[in-house]
KETOR-765783 format. One record per residue: x, y, z of N, C-alpha, C in turn. Coordinates in steps of 0.1 Angstrom, whole numbers, plus 5000, padded with zeros to 4 digits. Example, Ala and Ser with C-alpha at 12.3 -4.5 7.8 and 13.67 -1.06 7.14 Angstrom:
BEGIN
513249435078512349555078513249675078
512849785071513749895071512950005079
This chain:
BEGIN
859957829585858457859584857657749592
856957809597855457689602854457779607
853457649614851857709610851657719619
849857799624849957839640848557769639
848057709645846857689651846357769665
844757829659844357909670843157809678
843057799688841857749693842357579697
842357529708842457399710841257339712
840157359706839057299706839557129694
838857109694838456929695839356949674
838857069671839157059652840957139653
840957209659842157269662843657139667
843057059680843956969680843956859670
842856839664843156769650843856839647
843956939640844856989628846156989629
846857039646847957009650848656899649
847656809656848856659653848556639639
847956659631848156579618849256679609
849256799612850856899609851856859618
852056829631853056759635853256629625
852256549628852556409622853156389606
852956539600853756549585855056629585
855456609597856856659600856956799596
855656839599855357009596855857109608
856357229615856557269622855057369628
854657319642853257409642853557459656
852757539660852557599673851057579674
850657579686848957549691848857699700
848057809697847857899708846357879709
846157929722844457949728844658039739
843058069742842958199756843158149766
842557979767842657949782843757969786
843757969801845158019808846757899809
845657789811846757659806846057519801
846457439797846057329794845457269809
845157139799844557019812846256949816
846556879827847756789826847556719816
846556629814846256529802846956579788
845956739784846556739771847956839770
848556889783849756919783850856769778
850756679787851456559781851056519765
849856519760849956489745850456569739
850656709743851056759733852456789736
853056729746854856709747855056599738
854356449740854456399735854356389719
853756509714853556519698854356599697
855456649704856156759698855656899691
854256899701853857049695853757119706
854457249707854557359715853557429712
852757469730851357579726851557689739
850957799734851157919741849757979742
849757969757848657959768848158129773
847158139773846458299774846358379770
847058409759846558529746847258479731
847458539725847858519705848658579707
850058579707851358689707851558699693
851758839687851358879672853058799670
854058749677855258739678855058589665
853958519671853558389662853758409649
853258539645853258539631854258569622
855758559629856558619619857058459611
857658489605857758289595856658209595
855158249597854058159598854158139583
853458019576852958019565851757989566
850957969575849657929577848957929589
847557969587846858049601845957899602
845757799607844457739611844057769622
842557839618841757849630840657789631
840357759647838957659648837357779641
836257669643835357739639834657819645
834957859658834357919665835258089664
836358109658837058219659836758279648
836058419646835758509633836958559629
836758609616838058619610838358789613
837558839621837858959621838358969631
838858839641839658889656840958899646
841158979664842659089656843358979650
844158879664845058809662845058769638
843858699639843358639628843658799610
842858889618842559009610844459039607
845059059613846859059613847858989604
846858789606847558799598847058779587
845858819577845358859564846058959559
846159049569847059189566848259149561
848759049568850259029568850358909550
849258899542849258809539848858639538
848858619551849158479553847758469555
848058319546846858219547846158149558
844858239561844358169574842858099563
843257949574842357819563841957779579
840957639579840257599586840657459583
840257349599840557229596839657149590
838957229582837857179568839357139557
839157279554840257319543841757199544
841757199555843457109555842656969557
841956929560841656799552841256789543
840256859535840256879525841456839515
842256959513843956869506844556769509
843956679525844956579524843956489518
842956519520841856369510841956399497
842356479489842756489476844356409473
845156439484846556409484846656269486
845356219489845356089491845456019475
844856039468844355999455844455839449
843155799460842355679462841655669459
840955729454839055739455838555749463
839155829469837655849484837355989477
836056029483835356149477834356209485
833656289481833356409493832456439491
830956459499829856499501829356579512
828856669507828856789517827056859518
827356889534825856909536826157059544
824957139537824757259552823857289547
823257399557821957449557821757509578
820857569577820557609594819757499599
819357389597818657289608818857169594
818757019604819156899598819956819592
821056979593822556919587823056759593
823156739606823556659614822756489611
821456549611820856379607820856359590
820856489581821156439568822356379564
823456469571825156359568825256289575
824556259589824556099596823855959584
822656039579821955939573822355899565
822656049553823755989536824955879542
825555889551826255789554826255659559
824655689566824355509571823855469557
823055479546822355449533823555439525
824555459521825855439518826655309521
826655359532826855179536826555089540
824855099539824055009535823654929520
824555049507824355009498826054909497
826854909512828054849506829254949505
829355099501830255129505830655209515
831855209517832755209529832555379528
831855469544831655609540831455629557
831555729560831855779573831155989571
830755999583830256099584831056169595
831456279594831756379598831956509596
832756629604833156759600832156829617
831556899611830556959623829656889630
829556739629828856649633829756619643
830556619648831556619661832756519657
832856469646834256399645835256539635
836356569639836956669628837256569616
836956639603837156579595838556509592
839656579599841256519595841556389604
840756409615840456219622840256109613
838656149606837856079601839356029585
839956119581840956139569841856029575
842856009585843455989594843155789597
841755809599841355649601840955629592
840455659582839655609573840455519561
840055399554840455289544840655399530
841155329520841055409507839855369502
839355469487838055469486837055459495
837255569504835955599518835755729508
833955719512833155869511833355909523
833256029523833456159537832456219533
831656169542830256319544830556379556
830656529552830956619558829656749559
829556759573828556879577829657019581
828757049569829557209575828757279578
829557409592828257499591829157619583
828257769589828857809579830157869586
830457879597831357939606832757839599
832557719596833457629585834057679570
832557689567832857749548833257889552
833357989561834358079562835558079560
836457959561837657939557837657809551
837357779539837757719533838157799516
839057749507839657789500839457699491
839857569488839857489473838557399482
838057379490837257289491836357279481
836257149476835457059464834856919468
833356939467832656819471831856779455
831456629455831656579442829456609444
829256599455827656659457827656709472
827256779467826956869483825256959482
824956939494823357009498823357089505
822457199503821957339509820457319513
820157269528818957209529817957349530
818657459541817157549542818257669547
817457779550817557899556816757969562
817257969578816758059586817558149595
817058229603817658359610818558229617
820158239621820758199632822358249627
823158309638824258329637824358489631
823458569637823558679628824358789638
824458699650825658789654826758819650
827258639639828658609637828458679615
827858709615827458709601826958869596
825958889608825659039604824559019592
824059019583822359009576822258829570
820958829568820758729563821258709547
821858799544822458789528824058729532
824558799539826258709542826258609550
825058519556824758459558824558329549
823658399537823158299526824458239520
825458389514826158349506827358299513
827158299521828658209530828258049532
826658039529826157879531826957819514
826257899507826657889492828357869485
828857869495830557859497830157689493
829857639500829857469497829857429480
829257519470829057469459830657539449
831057629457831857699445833157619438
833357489440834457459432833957329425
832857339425831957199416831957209403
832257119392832257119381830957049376
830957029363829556999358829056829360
830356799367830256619371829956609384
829756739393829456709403827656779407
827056739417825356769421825656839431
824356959432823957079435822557019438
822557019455820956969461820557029468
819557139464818957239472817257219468
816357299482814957239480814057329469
813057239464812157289456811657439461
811257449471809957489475811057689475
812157689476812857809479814157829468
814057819459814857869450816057969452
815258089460815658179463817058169475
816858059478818158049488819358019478
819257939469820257899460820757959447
819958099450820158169440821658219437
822158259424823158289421824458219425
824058049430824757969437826157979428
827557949433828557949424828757769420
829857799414830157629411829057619398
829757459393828657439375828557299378
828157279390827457159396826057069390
825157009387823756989380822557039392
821857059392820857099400819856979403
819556919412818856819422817756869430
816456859426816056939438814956829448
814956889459813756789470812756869474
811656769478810256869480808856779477
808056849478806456789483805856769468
806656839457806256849443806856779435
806556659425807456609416808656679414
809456609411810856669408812056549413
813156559414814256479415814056399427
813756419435813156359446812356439453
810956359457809856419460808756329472
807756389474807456279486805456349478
805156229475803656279467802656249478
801656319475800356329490799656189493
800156089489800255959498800855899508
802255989507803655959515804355909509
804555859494805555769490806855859487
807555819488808655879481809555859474
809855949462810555939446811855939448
812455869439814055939433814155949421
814755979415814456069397813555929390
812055939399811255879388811155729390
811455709401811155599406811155569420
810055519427809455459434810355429448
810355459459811355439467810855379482
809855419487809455359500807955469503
807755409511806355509521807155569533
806355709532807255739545806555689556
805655609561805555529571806455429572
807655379563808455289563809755379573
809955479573810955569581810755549596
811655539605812155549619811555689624
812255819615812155939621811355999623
810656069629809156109627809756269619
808456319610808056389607807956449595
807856579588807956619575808956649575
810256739585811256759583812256639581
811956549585812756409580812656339568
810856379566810856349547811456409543
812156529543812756619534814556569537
815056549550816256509555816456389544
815656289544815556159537815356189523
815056279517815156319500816256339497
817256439508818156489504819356359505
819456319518820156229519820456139506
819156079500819055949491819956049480
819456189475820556219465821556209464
822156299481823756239478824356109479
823856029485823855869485824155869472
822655849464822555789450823855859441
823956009444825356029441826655929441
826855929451827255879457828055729455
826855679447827555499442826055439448
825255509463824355379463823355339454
822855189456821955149446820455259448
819155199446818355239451817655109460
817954979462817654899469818654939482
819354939480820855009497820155109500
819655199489819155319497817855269504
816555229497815455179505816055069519
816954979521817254929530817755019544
818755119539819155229545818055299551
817455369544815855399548815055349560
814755249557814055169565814655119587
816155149583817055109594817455199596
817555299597818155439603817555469614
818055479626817055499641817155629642
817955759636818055849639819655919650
819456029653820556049655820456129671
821156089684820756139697820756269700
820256309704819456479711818856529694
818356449685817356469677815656429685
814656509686814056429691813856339695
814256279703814756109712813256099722
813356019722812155949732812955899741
813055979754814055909767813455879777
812155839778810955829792809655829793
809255739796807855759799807055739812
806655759818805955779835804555789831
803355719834801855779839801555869828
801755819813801555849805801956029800
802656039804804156109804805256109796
805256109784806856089775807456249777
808756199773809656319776810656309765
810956429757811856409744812356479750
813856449743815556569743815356539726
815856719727815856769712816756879716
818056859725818756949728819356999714
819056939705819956999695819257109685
818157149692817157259689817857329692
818757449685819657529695819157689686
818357639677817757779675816557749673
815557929670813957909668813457819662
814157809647813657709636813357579639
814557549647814657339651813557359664
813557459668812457429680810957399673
810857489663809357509660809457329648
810557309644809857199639809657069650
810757089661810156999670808657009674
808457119676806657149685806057119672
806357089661805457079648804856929649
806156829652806356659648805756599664
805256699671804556619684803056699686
802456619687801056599689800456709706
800856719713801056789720799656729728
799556769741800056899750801356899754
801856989755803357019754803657109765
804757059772804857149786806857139776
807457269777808257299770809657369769
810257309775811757369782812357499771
812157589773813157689765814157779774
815357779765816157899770817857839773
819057929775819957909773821158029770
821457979763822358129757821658199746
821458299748820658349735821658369719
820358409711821258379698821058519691
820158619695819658709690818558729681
817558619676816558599666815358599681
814158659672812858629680812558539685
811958499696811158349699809658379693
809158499690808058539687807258389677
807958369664807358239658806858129668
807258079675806757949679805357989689
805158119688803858149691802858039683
802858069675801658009668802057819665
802857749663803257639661802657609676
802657729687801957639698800957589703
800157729693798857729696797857579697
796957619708796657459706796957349712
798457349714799157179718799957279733
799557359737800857399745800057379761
800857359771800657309785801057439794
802557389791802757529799804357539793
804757669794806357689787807157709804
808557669804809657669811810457719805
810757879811812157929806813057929818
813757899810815757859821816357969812
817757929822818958019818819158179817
820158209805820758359803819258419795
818458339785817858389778816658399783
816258449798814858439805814458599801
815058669800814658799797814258829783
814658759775814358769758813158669759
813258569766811958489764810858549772
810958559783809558689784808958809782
810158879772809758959760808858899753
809358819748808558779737807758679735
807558569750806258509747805758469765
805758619767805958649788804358629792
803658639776802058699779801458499776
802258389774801858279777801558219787
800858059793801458069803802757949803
803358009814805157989816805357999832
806357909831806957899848808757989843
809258059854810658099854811257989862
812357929857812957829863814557829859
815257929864816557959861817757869854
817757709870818657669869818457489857
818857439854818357359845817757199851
818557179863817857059868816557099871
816257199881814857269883813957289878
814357329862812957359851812757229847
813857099849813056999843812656969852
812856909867811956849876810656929878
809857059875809557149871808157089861
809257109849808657049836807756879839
808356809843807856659846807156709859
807156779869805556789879804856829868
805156939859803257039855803156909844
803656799839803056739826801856659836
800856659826799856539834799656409817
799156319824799156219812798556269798
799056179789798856229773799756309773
800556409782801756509777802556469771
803356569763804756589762805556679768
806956609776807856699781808856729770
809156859767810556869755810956929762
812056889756813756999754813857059737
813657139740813857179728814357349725
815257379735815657509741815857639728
815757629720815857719707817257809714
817757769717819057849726820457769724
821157809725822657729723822957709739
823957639746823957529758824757619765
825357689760827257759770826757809781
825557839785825457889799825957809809
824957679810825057619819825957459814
826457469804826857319799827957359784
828557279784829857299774829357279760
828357209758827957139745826357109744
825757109732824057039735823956899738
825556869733825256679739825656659755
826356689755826256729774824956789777
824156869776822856919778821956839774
821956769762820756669762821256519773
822256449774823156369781822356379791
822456499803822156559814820756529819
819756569804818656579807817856399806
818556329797817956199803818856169815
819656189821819956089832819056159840
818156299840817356359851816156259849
815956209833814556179829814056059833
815555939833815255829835815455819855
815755899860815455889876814355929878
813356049874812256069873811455929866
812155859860810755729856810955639864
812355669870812355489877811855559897
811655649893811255739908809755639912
């Protein structure tokens, strides 16, 4: 018997070597046609054999286990085969998952999703964590795989883990001791098909919580968390008294007491008040004090291609918020700047309107820059602004930085995912300061 891993993406070769490394028997298959030399040698060296350019259904006979990366739906064939056949296809959530249980240390598990701010809430719950002192690490969809993070981590470490939902698709016993459901909007509806199997696949995060564990979803939308599974306690964040809240002076609460001003925060905006409500819950969960948390608070600089401040020229700033990769993170970026805004959009499309950020622009807007695959969807739908076409991506920014004049803002904030022209949004935002800081030192 042994296990197949599909996808050599970054969570895939986690899961390999850490089944090699338990004297497990695995195979690694993927589409590309062959490895790099680099990771051909590691994976001689780990003793894992991988088979290069298609899924041979041949893999599946003695499999006892399908791990596949997050980017593979469960309805490709290879995948769909072997459900048929029985066999358990899990995710490299799920298999560290069991080995942090199999640890039985006390380390424990905090879990975040939602369609925008997953990334700076599990960055943050875990800097306020160990700022209160304990030993906690953030990962999962935040770019470390969680079986690394399993792998280096001391005993009694918290694991905050970002999932999205392409993650909670395959997971099976996963159990987090608090986990949050920050928001819901249109994205991935290619991979999902309605905003309902969408919802309830976010809702996967709560189902194996018992009544000792927290359930942190926002005030203001109920309705997302409706019929949530799991007998978790309910937490909620928001502009309204309640478990954590932020009242119309800026202060903000934790169950009933007193925590900081949000002028005391690094991050700019309202979507960060709300990032920082959630965060302190699972923290406070968590073991932190509420002085670790306010210290936490106060020192958190934020997290790169979050709206970043990467330049300024002739009164000129220029943000990367490459990690805008859909409508929603875009519109709260154009929300958190003051504008005039000259405005990089476009990329791979996702299938949702750009139509909303109509109006979030009204007012603050300069001029829009669409790049990339998605130039045709974006002058659908916002062709009648004004906009420059600027296909290739160094172009629209050098582009972008001529039309800004002083007082502007240049963003990135592409409401588009990066695979056109770049592997990753951190490679894409990466890219766009090295263009930004030769444009300042120009």
């Amino acid at each position: 018997m042994h296990s197949v891993v599909m996808g050599a993406g970054r969570s895939g070769l986690a899961a390999a070597r850490f089944l090699a490394t338990q004297g497990l028997g695995v195979v690694l298959t993927d589409t590309r046609p062959e490895p790099s030399a680099a990771l051909e040698q590691e994976l001689a060296q780990a003793g894992i054999p991988g088979l290069w350019g298609s899924h041979p259904l041949a893999l599946l006979e003695d499999c006892q286990q399908l791990v596949i990366s997050p980017g593979i739906p469960r309805t490709a064939p290879f995948v769909a085969e072997a459900l048929r056949r029985g066999i358990a296809v899990i995710g490299e959530v799920e298999l560290a998952h069991r080995a942090i249980r199999e640890r039985q240390d006390g380390s424990r598990v905090l879990a975040v999703t939602g369609t925008n701010g997953k990334s700076t809430t599990t960055d943050l719950t875990a800097h306020l964590l160990r700022a209160a002192g304990i030993s906690a690490v953030a990962c999962g969809n935040l770019g470390t795989p969680v079986l690394e993070a399993v792998q280096a981590a001391p005993a009694d470490t918290v694991f905050v883990v970002e999932l999205s939902s392409y993650q909670l698709e395959s997971t099976q016993a996963f159990h987090a001791e608090a986990a949050a459901f920050l928001n819901l909007t249109e994205d991935h509806l290619a991979r999902h098909g309605t905003m309902e199997v969408y919802r309830r696949t976010k809702l996967r995060v709560f189902e194996h919580q018992s009544a000792a564990d927290l359930r942190v979803v926002p005030l203001a939308h109920p309705e997302w968390s409706q019929d949530a599974p799991g007998a978790g306690a309910t937490a909620r964040f928001g502009w309204s008294e309640c478990e954590a809240w932020c009242d119309a002076a800026g202060h903000l609460h934790l169950h009933g007491e007193p925590l900081l001003s949000r002028t005391d925060l690094r991050i700019p905006g309202d979507h960060n008040v709300e990032n920082a409500l959630a965060a302190s819950l699972l923290a406070r969960h968590g073991g932190a004090s509420h002085d670790g948390l306010r210290a936490g608070l106060r020192s958190y600089p934020g997290l790169a291609h979050r709206m970043a401040l990467c330049g300024e020229k002739g009164g000129v700033r220029a943000y990367n918020d490459s990690k805008g990769t859909n409508v929603d993170a875009t519109l709260t970026a154009i929300r958190a700047l003051p504008g005039p805004l000259v405005l990089l959009l476009g990329g791979t499309d996702k299938g949702a309107s750009y139509e909303p950020l109509r109006e979030a622009l009204q007012g603050k807007l300069r001029r829009l820059i669409f790049l990339g695959e998605a130039i045709p969807q974006l002058q659908r739908d916002l062709g009648d602004l004004p906009h420059e076409v600027v296909p290739k991506f160094d172009d629209a920014v050098a582009a972008a930085l001529n039309l800004a004049q002083p007082g502007d803002q240049v963003l990135l904030s592409p409401a588009c995912a990066s695979f056109d022209q770049f592997e990753n949004f951190e490679q894409r935002g990466e890219h766009f300061e090295h263009l930004v800081r030769v444009w300042a030192q120009a």
